[in-house]
C-alpha positions in Angstrom: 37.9 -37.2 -106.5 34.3 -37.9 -108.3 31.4 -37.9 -106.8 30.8 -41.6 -106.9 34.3 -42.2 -105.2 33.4 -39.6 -102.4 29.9 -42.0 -101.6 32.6 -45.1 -101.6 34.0 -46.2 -98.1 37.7 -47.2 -97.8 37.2 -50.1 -96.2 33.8 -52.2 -96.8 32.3 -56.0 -96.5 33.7 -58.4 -99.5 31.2 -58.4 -102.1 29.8 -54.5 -101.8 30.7 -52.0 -104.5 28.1 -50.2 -105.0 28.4 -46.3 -104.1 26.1 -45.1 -101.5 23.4 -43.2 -101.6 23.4 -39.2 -100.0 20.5 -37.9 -98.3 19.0 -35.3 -95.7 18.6 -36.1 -92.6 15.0 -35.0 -92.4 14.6 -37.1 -95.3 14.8 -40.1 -94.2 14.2 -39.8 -90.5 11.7 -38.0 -88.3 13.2 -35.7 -86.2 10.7 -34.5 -82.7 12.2 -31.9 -79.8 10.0 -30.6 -76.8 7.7 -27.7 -78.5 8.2 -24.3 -76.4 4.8 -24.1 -75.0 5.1 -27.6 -73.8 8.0 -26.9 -71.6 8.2 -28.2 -68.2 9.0 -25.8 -64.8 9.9 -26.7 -61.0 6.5 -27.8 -60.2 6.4 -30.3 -63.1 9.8 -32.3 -61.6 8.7 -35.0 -59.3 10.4 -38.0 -58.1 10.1 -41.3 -59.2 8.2 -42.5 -56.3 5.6 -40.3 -56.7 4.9 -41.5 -60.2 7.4 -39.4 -62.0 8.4 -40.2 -65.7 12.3 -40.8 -66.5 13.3 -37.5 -68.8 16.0 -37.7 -70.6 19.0 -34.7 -70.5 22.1 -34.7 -72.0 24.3 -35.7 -69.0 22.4 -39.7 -70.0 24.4 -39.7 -73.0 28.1 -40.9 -72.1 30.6 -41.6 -75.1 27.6 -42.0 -77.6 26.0 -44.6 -74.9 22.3 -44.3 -73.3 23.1 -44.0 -69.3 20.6 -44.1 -66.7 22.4 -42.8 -63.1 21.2 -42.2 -60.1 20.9 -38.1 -61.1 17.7 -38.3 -62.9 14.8 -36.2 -63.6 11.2 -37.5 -63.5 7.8 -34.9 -64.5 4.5 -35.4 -63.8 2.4 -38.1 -65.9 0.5 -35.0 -67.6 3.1 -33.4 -68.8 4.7 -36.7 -70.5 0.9 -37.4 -72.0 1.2 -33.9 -73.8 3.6 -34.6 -75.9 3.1 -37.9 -77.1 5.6 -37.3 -80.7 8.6 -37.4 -78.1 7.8 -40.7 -75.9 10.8 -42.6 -76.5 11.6 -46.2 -76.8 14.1 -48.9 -77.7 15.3 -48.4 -81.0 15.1 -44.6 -80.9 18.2 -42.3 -81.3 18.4 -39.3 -78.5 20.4 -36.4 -80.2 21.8 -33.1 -78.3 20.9 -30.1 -79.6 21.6 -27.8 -77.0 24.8 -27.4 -74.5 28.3 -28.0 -74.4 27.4 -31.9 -75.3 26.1 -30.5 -78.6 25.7 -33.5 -81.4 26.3 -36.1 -79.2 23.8 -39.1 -79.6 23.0 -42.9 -78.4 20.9 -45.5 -79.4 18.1 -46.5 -76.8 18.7 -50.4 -76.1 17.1 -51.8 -72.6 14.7 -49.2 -71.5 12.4 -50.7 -69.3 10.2 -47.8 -68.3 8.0 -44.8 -69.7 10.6 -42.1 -71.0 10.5 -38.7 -72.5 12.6 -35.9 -73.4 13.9 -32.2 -72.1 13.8 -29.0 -74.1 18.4 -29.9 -74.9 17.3 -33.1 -77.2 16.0 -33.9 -80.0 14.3 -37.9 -80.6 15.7 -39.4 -84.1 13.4 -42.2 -85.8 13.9 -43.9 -88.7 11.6 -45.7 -91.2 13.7 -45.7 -93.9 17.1 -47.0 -92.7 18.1 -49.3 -89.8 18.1 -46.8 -86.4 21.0 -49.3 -85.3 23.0 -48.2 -88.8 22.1 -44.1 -88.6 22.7 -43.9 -84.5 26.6 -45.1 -85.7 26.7 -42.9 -88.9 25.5 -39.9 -86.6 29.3 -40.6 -84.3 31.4 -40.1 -87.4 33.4 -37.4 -88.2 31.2 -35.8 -91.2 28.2 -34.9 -89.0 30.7 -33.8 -86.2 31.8 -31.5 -88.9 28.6 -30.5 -89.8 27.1 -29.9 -86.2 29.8 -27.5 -85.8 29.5 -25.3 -89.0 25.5 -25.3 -88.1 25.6 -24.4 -84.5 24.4 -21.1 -83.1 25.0 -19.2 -79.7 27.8 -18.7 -77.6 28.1 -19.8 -74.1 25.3 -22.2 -74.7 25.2 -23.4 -78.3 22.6 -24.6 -80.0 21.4 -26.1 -83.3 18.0 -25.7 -84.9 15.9 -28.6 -85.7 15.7 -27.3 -89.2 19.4 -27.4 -89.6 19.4 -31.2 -88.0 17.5 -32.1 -90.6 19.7 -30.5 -93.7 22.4 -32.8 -92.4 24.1 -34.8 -95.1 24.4 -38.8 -94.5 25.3 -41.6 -96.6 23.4 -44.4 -96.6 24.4 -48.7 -98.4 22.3 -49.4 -100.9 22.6 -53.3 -99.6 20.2 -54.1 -96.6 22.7 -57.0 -96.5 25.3 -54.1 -95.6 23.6 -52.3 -93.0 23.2 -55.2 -91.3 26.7 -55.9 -91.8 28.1 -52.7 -90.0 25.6 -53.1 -87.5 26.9 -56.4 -86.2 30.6 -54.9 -86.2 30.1 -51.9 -84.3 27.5 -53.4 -82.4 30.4 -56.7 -81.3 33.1 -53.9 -81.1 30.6 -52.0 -78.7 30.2 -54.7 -76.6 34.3 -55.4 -76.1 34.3 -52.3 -75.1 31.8 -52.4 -72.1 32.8 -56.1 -71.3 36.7 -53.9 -70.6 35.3 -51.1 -69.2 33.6 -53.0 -66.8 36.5 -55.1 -65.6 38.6 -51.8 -65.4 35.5 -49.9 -62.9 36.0 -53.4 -61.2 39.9 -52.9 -60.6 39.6 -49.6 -59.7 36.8 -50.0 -57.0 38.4 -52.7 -55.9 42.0 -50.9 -55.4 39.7 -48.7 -53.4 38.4 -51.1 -51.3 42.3 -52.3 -50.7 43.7 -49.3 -49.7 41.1 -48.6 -47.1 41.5 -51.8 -45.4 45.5 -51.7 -45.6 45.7 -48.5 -44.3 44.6 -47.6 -41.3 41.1 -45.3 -40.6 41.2 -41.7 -39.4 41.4 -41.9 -35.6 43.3 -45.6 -35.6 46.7 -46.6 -35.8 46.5 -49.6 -37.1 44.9 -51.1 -40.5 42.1 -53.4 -40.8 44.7 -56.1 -42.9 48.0 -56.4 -43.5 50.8 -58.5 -44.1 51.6 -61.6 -41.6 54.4 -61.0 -39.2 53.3 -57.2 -38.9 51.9 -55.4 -35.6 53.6 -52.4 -34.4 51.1 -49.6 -34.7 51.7 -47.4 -37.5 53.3 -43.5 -37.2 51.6 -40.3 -38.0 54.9 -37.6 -39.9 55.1 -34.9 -42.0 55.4 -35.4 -45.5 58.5 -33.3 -45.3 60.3 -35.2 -42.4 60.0 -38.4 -45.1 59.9 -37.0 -48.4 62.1 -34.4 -50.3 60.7 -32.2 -53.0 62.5 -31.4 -56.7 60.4 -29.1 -58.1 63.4 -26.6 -58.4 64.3 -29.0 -61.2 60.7 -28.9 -63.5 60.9 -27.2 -66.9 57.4 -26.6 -68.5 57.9 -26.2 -72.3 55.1 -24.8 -74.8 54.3 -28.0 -77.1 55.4 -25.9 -80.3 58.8 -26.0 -79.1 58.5 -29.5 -77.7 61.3 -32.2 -79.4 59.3 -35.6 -80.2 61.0 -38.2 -77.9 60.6 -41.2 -76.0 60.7 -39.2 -72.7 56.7 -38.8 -71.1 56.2 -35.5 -70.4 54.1 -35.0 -67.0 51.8 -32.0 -66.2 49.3 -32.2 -63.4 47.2 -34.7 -64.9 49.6 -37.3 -66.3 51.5 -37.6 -69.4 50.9 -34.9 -72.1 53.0 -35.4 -74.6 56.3 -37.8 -75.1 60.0 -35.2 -75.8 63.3 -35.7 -75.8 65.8 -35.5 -72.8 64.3 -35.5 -69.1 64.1 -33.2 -66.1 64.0 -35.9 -63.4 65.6 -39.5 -63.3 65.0 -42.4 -60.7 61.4 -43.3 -58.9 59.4 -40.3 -58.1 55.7 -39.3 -56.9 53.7 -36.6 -58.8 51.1 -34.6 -57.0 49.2 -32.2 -58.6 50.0 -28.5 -58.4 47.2 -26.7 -59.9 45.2 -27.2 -62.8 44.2 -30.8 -61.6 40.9 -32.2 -63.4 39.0 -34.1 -60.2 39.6 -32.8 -56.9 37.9 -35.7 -55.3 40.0 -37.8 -56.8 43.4 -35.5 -56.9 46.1 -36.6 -59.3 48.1 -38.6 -57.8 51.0 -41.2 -59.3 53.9 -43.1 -58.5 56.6 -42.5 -61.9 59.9 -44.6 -62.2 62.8 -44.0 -64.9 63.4 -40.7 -67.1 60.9 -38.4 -67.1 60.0 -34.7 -67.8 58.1 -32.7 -65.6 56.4 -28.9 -66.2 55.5 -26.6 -63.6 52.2 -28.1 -62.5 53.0 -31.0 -60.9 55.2 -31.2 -57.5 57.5 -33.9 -57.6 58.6 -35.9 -54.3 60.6 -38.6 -53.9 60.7 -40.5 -50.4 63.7 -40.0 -48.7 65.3 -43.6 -48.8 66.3 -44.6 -45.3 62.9 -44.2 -44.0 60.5 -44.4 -46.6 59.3 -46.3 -49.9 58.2 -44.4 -53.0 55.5 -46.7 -54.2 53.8 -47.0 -50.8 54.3 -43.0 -50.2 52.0 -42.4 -53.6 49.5 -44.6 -52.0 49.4 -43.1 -48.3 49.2 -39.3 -50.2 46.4 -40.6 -52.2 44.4 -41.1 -49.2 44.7 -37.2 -48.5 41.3 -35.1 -48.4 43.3 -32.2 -51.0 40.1 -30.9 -51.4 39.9 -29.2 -48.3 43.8 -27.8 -48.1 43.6 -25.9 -51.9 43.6 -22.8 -52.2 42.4 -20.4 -54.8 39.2 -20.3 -57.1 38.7 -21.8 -60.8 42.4 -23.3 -60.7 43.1 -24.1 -57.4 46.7 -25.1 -56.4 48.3 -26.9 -53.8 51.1 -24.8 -52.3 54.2 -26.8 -51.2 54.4 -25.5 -47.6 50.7 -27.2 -47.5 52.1 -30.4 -49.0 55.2 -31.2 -47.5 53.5 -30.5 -43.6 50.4 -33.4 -44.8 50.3 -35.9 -42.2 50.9 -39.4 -43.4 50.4 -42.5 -41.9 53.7 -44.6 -42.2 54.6 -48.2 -40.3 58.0 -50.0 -40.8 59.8 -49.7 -43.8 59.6 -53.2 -44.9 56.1 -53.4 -44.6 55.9 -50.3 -46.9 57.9 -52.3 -49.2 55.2 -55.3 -49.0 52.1 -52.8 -49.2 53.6 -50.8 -52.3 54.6 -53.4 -54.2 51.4 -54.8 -53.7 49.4 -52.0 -54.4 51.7 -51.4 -57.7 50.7 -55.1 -58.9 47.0 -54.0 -59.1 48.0 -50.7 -60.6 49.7 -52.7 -63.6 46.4 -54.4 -64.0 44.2 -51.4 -63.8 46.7 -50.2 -66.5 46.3 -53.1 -68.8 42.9 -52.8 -68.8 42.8 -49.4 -69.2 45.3 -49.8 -72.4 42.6 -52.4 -73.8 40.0 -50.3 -73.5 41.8 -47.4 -75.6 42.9 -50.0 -77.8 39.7 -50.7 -78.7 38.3 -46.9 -78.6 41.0 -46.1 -80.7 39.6 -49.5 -83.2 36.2 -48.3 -83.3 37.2 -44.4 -84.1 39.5 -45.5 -87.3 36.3 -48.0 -88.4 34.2 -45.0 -88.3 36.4 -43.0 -90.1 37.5 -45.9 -92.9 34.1 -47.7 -92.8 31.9 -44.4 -93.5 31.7 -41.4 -95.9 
């Protein structure tokens, strides 16, 4: 490939040819971190109430978006006046240069208060291009590439700011095509929240269902349910209303994995898609060890063939008593937490499991809950599909639209 095709994007705004341009970093953008001796200690961290200045960390920068939680950290007004060259405000790129975020970077859009910065990032202004067009160019796959081959350290890697500002980026010739980009990532961006949101929205809300149509520690009744209901609910042993097939589960490396149509479940969810199947009919998969949130254990109701490894227990309600989409629901309720055992990989045993007390009414009013339950669970993962959909849309235009 020539040189002038390699500064050519694959797929580009009708009526732009030209190649772009390739420059340094540090070229065309100023590049400020927190100098040494202007570090800040314990006794410089205040609250907000007291006066404190928002600092930004790296745990503000979420998928390449500015966040501003409730898990901030605010110095003292003196130590934000003495270093003016990293006061940060809209328009301005934040950049990780130190920790396991490393090269991740947003845009600052709606700040409405005095900001600075902690001794892990680096502030990016431009002067010479668009910050909207660079904050997108530094997401794509060539500075990734770059902030890996640059960093230094082990546990706790690190770039330089010297070797920042050596990173290669290509920049349009055409204003008209900076703009351009802009706009698109900018509308794409926007989807994306707008989905997201509605999806946080589901969820909490599923949240709020579950605790009303299932009744609080201590009672035996819920707060709602379904008309025509009002015996008090039962407390039983999982194992008195479930059975357990985990003599059935056949973990398989992924190099010897055969590409299939069947999901293939591990303690988190569906790894990888194989063919044949370990388990057929309507099942619920809890966690064995390796699970990713322990507040909010894997839990989830599977129907049809599927293939299970060694990580996940697999229960299926025993059918005269119980119904399987309402028994993922009732174990979801379960503080695991507390019952693990274990240190960096803690695991559920299956004696613990199967003697968890569940809360369990009629079985027809199982049926009524579950189903319900499921109908917000097929929205939750609608959404959720958009929102990949769209991830997945905005990573291939970063790959195609850039060089």
């Amino acid at each position: 490939m020539s040189e002038e095709k390699a500064k050519i994007p694959a797929i580009r705004f009708k009526g732009f040819t030209d190649a772009w341009e390739q420059r340094k970093l540090g070229d065309v953008a100023a590049i400020n971190g927190r100098i040494g001796f202007r570090g800040y200690t314990q006794k410089d961290i205040i609250t907000k109430e007291c006066g404190g200045i928002l600092t930004f960390s790296p745990t503000n920068i979420v998928e390449n978006q500015l966040s501003i939680g409730s898990k901030n950290t605010y110095i003292t007004r003196n130590k934000y006046d003495e270093s003016p060259e990293i006061q940060v405000h809209n328009g301005d790129i934040l950049f990780v240069k130190t920790g396991s975020t490393l090269g991740k970077s947003a845009l600052i859009k709606g700040l409405m208060e005095e900001a600075t910065l902690n001794p892990q990032v680096v502030v990016v202004r431009s002067n010479y291009v668009d910050n909207g067009f660079l904050s997108i160019a530094l997401t794509t796959e060539s500075i990734l590439k770059q902030v890996n081959s640059a960093k230094i350290g082990g546990a706790v890697p690190t770039l330089t700011e010297t070797r920042i500002k050596d990173f290669s980026v290509k920049i349009p010739i055409s204003i008209d095509e900076v703009k351009g980009i802009i706009k698109l990532f900018s509308e794409l961006d926007c989807l994306i929240t707008l989905h997201q949101r509605k999806l946080d929205l589901l969820k909490e809300m599923k949240k709020t269902l579950l605790s009303m149509l299932f009744p609080k520690n201590g009672s035996s009744i819920p707060e709602v349910r379904f008309a025509g209901f009002t015996d008090a609910w039962e407390q039983r042993k999982l194992g008195d209303v479930a059975n357990r097939y985990d003599n059935l589960r056949i973990p398989i490396t992924a190099n010897l994995r055969v590409s299939g149509q069947t999901p293939y479940y591990g303690a988190n969810g569906i790894q990888d898609y194989v063919e044949g199947y370990t388990h057929e009919g309507k099942f619920v998969l809890v966690a064995e060890d390796g699970a990713n949130d322990l507040k909010n254990y894997p839990v989830r109701y599977v129907e049809g063939r599927i293939w299970v490894n060694n990580h996940a227990h697999v229960l299926q309600a025993k059918a005269e008593s119980f119904d399987n989409r309402f028994l993922a629901n009732t174990i979801l309720r379960v503080n695991f937490e507390s019952i693990l055992v274990g240190g960096s990989r803690a695991k559920l045993n299956s004696a613990t499991l199967m003697s968890i007390q569940v809360s369990t009414p009629e079985k027809s009013e199982q049926i009524k809950t579950g189903n319900f339950v499921y109908c917000v669970d097929r929205l939750i993962t609608l959404h959720q599909r958009k929102v990949d959909i769209l991830k997945d849309m905005k990573k291939t235009l970063l790959k195609e639209m850039f060089v």
